[in-house]
C-alpha positions as MATLAB code, in Angstrom:
seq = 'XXXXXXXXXXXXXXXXXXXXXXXXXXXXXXXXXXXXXXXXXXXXXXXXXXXXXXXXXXXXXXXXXXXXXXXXXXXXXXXXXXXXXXXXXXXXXXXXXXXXXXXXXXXXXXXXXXXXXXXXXXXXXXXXXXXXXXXXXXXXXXXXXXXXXXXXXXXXXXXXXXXXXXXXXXXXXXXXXXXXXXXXXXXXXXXXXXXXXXXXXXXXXXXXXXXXXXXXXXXXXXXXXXXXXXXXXXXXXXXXXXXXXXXXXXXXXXXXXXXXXXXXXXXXXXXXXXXXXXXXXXXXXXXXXXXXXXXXXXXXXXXXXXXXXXXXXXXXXXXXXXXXXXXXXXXXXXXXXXXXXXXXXXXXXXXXXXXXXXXXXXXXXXXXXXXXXXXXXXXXXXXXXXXXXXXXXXXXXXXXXXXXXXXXXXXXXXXXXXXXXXXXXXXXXXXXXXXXXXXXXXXXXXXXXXXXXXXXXXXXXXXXXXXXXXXXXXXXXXXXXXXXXXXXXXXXXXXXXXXXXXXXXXXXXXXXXXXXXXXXXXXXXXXXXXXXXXXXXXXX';
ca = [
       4.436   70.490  -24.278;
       1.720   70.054  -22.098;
       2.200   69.173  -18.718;
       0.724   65.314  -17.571;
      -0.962   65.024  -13.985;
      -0.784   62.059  -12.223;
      -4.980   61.843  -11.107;
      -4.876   61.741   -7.649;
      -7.498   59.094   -5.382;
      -8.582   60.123   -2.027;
     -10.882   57.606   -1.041;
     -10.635   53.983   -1.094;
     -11.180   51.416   -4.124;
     -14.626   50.565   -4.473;
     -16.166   53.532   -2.434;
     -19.456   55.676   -4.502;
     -19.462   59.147   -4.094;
     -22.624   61.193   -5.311;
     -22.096   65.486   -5.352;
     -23.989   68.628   -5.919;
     -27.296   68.207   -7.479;
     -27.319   64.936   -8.210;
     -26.482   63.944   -4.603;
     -29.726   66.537   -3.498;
     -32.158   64.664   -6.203;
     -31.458   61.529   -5.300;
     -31.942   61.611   -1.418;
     -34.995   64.021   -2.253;
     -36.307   61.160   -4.238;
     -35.405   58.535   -1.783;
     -37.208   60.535    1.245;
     -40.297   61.047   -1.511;
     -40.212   56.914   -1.818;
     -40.229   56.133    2.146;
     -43.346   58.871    2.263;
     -45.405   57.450   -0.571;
     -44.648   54.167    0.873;
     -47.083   54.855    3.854;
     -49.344   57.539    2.064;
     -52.144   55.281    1.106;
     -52.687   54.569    5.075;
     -53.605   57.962    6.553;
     -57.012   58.905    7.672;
     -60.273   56.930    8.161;
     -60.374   55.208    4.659;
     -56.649   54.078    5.021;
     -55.538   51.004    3.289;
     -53.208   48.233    5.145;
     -50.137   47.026    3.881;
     -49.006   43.186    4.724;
     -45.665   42.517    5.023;
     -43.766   39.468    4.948;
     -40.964   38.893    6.275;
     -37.916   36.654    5.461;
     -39.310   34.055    7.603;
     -42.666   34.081    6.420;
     -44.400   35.885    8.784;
     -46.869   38.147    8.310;
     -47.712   41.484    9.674;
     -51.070   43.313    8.243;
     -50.998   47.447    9.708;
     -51.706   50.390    8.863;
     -49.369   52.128   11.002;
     -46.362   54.396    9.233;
     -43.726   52.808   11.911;
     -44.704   49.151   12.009;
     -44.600   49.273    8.135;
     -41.217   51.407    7.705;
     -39.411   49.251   10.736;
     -41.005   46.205    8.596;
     -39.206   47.217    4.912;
     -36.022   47.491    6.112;
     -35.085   50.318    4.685;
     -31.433   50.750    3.320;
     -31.174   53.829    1.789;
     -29.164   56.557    3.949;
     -31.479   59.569    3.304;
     -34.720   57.063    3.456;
     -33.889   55.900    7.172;
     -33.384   59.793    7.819;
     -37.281   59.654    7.097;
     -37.518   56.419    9.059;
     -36.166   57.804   12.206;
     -38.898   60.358   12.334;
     -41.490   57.907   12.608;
     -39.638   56.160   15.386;
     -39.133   59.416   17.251;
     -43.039   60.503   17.002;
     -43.964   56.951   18.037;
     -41.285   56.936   21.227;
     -42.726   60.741   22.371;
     -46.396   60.422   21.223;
     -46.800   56.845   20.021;
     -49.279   58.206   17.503;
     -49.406   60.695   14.074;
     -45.975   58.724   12.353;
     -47.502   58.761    8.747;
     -48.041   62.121    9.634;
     -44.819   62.978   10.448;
     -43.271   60.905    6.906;
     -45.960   61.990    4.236;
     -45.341   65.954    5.758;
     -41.333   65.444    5.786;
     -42.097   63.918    2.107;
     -44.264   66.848    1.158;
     -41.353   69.316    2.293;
     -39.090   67.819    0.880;
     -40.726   67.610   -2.881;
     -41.857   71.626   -2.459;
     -38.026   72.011   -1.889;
     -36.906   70.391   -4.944;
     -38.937   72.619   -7.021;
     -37.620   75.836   -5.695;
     -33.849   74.058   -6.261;
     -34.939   74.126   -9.540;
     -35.787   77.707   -9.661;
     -31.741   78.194   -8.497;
     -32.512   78.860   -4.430;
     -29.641   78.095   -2.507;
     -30.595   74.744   -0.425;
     -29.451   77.000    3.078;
     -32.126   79.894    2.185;
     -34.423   77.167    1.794;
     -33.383   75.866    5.048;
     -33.431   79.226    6.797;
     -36.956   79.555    5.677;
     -37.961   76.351    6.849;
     -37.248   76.882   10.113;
     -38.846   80.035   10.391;
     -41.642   78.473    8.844;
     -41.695   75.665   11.427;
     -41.336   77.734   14.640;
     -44.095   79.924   13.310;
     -46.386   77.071   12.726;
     -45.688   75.653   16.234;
     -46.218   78.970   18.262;
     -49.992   79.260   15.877;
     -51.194   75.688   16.762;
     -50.235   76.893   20.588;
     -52.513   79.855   19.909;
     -55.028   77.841   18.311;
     -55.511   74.807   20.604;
     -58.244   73.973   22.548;
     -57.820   73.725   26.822;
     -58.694   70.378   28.150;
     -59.637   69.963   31.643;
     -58.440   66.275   31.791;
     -60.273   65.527   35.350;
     -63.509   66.441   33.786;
     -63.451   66.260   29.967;
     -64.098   61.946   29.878;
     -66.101   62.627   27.178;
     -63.506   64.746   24.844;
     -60.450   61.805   26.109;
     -63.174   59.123   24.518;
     -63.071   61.190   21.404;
     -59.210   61.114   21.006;
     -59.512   57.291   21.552;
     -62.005   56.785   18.617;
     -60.118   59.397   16.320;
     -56.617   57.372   16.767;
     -58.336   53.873   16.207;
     -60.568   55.069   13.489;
     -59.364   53.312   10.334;
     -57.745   50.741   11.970;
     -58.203   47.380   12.724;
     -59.902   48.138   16.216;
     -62.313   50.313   14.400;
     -65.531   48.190   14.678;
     -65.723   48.377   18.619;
     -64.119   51.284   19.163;
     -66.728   52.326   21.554;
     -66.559   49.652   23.808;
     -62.441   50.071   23.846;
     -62.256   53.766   23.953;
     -63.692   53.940   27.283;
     -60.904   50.972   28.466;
     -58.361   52.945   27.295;
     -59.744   56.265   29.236;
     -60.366   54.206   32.278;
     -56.871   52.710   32.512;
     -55.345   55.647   31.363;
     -57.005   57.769   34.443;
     -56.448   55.267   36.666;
     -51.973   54.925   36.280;
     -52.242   59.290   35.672;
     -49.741   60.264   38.672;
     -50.618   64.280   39.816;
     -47.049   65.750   40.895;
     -46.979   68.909   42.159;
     -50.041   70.304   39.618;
     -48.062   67.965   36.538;
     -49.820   65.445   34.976;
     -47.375   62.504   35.186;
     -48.653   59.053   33.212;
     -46.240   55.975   32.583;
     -47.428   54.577   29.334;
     -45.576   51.330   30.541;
     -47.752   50.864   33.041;
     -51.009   49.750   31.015;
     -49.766   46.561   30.727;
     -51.199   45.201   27.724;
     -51.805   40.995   27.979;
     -53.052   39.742   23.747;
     -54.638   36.309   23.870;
     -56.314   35.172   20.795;
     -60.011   33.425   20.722;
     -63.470   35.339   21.285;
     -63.582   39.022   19.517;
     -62.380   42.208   20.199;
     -65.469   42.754   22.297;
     -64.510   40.296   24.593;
     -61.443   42.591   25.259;
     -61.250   43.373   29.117;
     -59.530   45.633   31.774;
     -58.423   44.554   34.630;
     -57.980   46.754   37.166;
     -54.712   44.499   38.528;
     -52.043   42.961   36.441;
     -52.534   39.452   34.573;
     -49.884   37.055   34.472;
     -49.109   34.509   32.134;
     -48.104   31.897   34.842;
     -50.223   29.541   36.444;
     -49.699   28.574   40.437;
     -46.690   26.027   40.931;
     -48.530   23.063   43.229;
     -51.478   21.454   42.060;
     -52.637   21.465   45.817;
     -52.938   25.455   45.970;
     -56.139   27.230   45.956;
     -57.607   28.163   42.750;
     -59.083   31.431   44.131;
     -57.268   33.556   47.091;
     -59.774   36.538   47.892;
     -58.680   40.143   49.609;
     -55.112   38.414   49.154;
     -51.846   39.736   51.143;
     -49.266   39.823   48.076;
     -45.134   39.085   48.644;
     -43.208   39.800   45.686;
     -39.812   38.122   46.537;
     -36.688   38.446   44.259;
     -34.573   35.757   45.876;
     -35.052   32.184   45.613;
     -36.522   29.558   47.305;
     -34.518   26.885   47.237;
     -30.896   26.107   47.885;
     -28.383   27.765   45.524;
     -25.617   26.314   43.928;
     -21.782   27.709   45.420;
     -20.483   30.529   43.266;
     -17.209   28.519   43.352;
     -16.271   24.969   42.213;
     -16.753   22.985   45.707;
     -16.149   19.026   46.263;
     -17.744   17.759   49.482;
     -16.454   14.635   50.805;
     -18.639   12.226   52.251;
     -17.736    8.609   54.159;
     -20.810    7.486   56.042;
     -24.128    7.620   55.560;
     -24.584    9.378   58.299;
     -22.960   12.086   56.106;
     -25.326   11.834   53.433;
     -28.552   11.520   55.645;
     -26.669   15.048   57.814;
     -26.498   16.894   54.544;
     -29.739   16.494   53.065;
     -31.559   17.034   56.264;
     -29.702   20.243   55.855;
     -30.544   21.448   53.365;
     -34.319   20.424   54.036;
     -33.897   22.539   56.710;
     -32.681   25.480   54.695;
     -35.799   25.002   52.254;
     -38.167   24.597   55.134;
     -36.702   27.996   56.828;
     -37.312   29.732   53.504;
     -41.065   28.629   53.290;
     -41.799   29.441   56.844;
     -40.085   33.489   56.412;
     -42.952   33.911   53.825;
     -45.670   32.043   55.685;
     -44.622   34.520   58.965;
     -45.434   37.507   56.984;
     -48.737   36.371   57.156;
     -48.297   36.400   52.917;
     -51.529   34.322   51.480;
     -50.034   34.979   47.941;
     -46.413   34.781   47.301;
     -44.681   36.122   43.366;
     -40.896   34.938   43.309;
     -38.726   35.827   40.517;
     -36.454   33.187   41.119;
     -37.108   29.316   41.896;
     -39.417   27.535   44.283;
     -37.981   24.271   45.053;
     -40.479   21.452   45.406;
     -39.913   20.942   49.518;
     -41.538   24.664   49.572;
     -43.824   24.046   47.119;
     -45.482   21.975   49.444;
     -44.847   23.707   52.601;
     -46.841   26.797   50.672;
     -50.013   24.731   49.492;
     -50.152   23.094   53.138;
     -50.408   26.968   54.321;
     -52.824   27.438   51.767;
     -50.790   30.258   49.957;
     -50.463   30.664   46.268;
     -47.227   31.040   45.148;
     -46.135   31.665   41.222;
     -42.329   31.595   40.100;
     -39.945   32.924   37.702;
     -42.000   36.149   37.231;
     -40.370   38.566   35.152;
     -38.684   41.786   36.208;
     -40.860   44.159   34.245;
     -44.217   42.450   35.758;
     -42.754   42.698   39.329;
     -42.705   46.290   39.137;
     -45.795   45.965   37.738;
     -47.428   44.457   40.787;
     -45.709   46.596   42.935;
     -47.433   49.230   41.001;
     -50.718   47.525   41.209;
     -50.572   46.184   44.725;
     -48.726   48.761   46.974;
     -46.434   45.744   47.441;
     -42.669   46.135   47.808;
     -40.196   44.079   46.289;
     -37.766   42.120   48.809;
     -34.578   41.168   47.797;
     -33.696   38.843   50.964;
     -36.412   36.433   52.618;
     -35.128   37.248   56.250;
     -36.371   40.994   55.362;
     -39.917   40.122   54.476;
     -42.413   41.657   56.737;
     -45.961   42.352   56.711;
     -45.290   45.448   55.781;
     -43.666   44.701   52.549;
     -47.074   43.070   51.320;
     -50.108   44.517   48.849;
     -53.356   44.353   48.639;
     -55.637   42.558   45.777;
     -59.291   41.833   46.003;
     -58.668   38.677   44.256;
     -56.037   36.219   42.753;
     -57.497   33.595   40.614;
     -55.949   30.759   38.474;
     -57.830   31.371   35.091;
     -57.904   29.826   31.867;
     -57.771   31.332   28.640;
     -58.405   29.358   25.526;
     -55.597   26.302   26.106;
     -53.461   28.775   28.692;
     -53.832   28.526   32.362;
     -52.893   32.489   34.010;
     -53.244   33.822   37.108;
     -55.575   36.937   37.349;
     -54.742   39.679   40.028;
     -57.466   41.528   40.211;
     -59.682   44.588   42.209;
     -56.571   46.016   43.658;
     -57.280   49.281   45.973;
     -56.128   52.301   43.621;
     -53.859   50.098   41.211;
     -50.698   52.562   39.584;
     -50.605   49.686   37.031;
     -53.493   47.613   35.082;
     -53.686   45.350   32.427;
     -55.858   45.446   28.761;
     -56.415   42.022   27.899;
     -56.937   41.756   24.005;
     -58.744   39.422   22.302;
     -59.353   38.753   18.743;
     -59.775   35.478   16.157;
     -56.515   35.737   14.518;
     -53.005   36.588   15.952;
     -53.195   39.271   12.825;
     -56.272   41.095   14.322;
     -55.118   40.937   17.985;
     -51.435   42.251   16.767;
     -53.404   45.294   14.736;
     -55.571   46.216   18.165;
     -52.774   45.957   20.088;
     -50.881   48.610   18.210;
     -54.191   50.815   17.510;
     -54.940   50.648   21.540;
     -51.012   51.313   21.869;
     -52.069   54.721   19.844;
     -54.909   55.568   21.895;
     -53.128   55.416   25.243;
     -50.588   57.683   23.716;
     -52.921   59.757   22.726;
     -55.096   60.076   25.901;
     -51.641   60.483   28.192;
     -50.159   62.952   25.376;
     -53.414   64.990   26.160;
     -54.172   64.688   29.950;
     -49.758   65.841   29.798;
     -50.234   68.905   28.012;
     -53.677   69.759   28.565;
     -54.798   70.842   24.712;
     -55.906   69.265   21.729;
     -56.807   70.100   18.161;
     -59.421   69.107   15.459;
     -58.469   66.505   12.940;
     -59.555   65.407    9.852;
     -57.095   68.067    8.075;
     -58.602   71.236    9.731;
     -55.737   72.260   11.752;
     -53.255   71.658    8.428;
     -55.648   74.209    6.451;
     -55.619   76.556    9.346;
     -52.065   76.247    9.479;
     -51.298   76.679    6.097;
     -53.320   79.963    6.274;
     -51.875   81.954    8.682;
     -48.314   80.761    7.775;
     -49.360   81.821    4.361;
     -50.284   85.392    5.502;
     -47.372   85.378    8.236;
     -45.020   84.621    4.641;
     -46.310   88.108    2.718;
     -44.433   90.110    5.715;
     -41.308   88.447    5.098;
     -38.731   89.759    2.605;
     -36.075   87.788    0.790;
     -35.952   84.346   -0.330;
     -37.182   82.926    3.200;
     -40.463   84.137    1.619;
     -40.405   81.794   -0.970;
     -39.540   78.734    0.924;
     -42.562   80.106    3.939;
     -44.836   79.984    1.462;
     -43.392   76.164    0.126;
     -44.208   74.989    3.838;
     -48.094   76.295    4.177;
     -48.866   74.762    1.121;
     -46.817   71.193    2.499;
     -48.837   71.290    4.948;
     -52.076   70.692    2.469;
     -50.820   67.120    1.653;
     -52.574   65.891    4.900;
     -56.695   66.988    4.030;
     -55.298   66.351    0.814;
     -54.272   63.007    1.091;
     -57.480   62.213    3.362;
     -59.393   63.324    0.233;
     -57.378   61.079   -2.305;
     -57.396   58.090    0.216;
     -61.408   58.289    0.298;
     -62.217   58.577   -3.045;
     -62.806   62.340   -3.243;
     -61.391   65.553   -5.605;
     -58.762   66.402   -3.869;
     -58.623   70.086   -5.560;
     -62.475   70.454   -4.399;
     -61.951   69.122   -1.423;
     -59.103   71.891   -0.675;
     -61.185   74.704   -2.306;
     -63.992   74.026    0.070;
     -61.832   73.824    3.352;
     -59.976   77.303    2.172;
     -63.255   78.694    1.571;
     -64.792   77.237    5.182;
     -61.754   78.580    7.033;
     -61.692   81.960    4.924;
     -65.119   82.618    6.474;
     -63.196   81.993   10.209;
     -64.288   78.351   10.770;
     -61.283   77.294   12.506;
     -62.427   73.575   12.844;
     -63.732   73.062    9.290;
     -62.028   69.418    8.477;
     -63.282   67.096    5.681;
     -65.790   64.588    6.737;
     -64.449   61.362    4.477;
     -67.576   59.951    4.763;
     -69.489   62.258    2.929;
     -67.323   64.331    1.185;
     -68.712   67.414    2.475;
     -67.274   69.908    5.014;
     -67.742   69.781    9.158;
     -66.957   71.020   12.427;
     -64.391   68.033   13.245;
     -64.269   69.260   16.765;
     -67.940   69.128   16.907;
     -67.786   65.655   15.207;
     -65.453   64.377   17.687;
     -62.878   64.503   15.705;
     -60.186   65.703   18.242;
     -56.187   64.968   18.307;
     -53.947   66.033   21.010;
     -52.149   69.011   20.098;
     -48.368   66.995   20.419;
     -49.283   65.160   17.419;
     -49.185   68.386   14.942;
     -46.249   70.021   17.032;
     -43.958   66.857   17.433;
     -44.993   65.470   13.415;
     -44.064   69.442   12.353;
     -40.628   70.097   14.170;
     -39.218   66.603   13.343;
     -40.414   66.382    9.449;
     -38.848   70.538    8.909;
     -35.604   68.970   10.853;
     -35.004   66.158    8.935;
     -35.949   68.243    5.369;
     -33.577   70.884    6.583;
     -30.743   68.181    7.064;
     -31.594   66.566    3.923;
     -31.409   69.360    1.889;
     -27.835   70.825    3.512;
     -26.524   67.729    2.015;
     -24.579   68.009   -1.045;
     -22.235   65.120   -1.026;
     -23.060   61.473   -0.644;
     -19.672   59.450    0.084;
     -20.424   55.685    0.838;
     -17.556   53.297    1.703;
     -17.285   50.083   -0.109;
     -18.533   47.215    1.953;
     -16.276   44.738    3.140;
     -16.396   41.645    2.018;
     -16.481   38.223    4.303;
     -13.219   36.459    3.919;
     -13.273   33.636    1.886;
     -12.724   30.175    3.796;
      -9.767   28.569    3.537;
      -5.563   29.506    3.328;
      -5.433   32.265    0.821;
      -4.201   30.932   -2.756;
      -0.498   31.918   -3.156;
       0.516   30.321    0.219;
       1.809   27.485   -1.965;
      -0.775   24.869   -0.598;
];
């Protein structure tokens, strides 16, 4: 008699569990998705994607983490990819479809030597040999850049991370914004580059073209002045930024004041006109001819201002306070009775300015600002949004390289060079490791190859001639998408700062490695809302 078990349930009703290779194809696949997803966008001849969203809006981008934050991704392994993008855009803020289509490419070389019956932690352990390799080579192999004097080389990294995007067509003209503002917030701390991306405030306004797209060498504010009897224009003005309020507050506590004469009443609000008054004529004794409050101006000292002649703005936010003490040398006062003349900046001028149907105030020709503003303008909210995010690349780009002081040829050179020597490094290896070494070099061909694909062009005769170029020791040989032929990228301008490759290539062989040490997939059953209502055996 055979003996029955009783089958025993370890998890709760409802839950999905996925094992062994099952659970490795399908979040192989899933990854593969999310990188296909943003494949078609890389390189010069790029295609956008539009999205639209539950509400109806739309976004049109090319760039891997507007798109992948856009999808709303589900999928446990696929927001594994996702995160990648958001970490490359958070250090370098450029090179995310990088980052996915390489962690993609990994991740589908790995599946095939699965196949072949390689344990998934060989695999790993080869990976990460192959990815510390490949980031001590590209050390090797950068170029120095002397950021103080190479303007010229910064301009280039500018038009290589806005080519193919929507800022492509004057990418001239906003390259050399970018450098400019980009020198101008750059912070030298003991021999360290130090640059505050934060600090390039970036002001979109739609109406003229992208030509029309300015820098001001101050910050912009979208405020206009609070009394009507202010002057328009304030030149070589003495700045307060005040974070209290100029008017009388309310009691933190509940209070009841009893009044029985007018007397009373006529007592109190002379009062408190007096208070008001007081808190006017603190900021006219600084001598302040411009005053920024983050709080309220009541109308008393509204008036008591424009008499002075002083133009005052309220309810500024925190973020463009710090701003202008960036821009202005001013500091911040938290209590009026503190405000000196020492606490105020400097700005050449502070105009009220209009912009298309918007009134602003303009704070401009400040005396070495450590904050400035890109205004953007474009004839569709869609086009400004697009040059926002491609200038948003460029700074990123021009900071990442004036940081670390190297940069590398684009336009897939560095990949082929890579894939190369990590090739050659893989022949003295022994063991498995060799196997998966030699998976990651030829990963690394899905970016030239991909350019190639993306422009129209052989891909296979594309990656012939770039092997063959780079055989013959032309470390810079990249595909020019243009023609189809093969060129010096850095020659051609074609230039990339050298945290790009490194960041894209550690993250994308982490996240592969993680992905492939997974072997069980255990999701928990959602719960369910609770249905309105007493519940139906309560004998209602």
């Amino acid at each position: 008699m055979t003996q029955q078990f009783q089958p025993i349930f370890i998890l709760p009703e409802g839950s999905m569990r996925t094992s062994g290779k099952n659970a490795q194809h399908t979040n192989i696949a899933a990854a593969i998705a999310v990188a296909d997803a943003v494949r078609s966008t890389l390189g010069p001849k790029g295609m956008d994607k539009m999205l639209v969203d539950s509400l109806g809006d739309i976004t049109v981008t090319n760039d891997g983490v507007t798109i992948l934050n856009e999808m709303k991704i589900e999928h446990p392994s696929a927001k594994m990819i996702v995160e990648i993008a958001k970490a490359q855009e958070d250090e370098v803020g450029d090179g995310t479809t990088t980052a996915v289509v390489i962690a993609g490419e990994l991740l589908k070389k790995a599946e095939s030597l699965l196949e072949r019956d390689i344990h998934p932690t060989m695999l790993a352990r080869g990976y990460r040999i192959a990815s510390n390799k490949a980031l001590e080579i590209l050390n090797k192999i950068a170029e120095p850049v002397d950021a103080k004097n190479s303007e010229d080389i910064l301009k280039k990294v500018a038009i290589t991370a806005m080519t193919g995007k929507g800022a492509e067509q004057d990418k001239d003209h906003l390259s050399s914004l970018i450098v400019k503002a980009v020198q101008q917030i750059a912070d030298t701390v003991n021999g360290t580059t130090k640059i505050d991306d934060s600090n390039v405030k970036i002001e979109k306004k739609v109406g003229g073209s992208v030509e029309d797209t300015e820098l001001i060498q101050g910050i912009l504010l979208d405020k206009e002045m609070v009394h009507s009897a202010m002057p328009k224009i304030v030149k070589n003005a003495k700045i307060a930024l005040v974070d209290a309020a100029l008017e009388v507050k309310d009691t933190e506590t509940d209070a009841k004041i009893s009044i029985t004469s007018p007397d009373q009443i006529q007592a109190f609000l002379a009062m408190e006109e007096k208070m008001v008054r007081e808190k006017a004529e603190k900021v006219i004794a600084s001598g302040a001819t411009v005053l920024c409050c983050q709080k309220g101006i009541d109308d008393l000292a509204q008036h008591y201002l424009a008499k002075k002649g002083i133009y005052a703005l309220r309810r500024v936010g925190e973020d463009d306070m710090k701003k202008l003490a960036q821009a202005t040398g001013a500091r911040i006062v938290n209590k009026l009775e503190d405000l000196s003349a020492e606490d105020l900046g400097f700005a050449g001028i502070v105009e009220a300015i209009k912009i298309g149907d918007e009134q602003m105030t303009a704070i401009r020709n400040c005396k070495n600002p450590k904050a400035v503003t890109i205004l953007v303008r474009g004839g569709t909210v869609h086009v400004i949004d697009e040059v926002k995010r491609a200038i948003e690349d460029a700074i990123g780009d021009i900071a990442a390289v004036m940081k670390t002081g190297k940069a590398v040829a684009g336009a897939g050179a560095v990949e082929i060079e890579l894939a190369q020597q990590l090739a050659k490094f893989a022949d003295s290896l022994s063991g498995r490791e060799q196997l998966a070494v030699k998976a990651f070099a030829e990963a690394l061909e899905v970016i030239p190859r991909t350019l190639a694909e993306n422009a129209g062009l052989d891909p296979i005769d594309v990656i012939t001639a770039l092997k063959s170029a780079h055989d013959d020791k032309q470390k810079w040989a990249g595909i020019d998408v243009f023609t189809g032929k093969v060129m010096d990228a850095w020659k051609k301008g074609v230039i990339e700062p050298l945290s790009i490759k490194t960041q894209a290539i550690s993250s994308a062989s982490e996240v592969a490695v993680m992905i492939l040490r997974i072997d069980d997939v255990i999701a928990a059953q959602k719960n369910e809302p609770m249905p309105a209502g007493p519940p139906p055996d309560m004998g209602y």
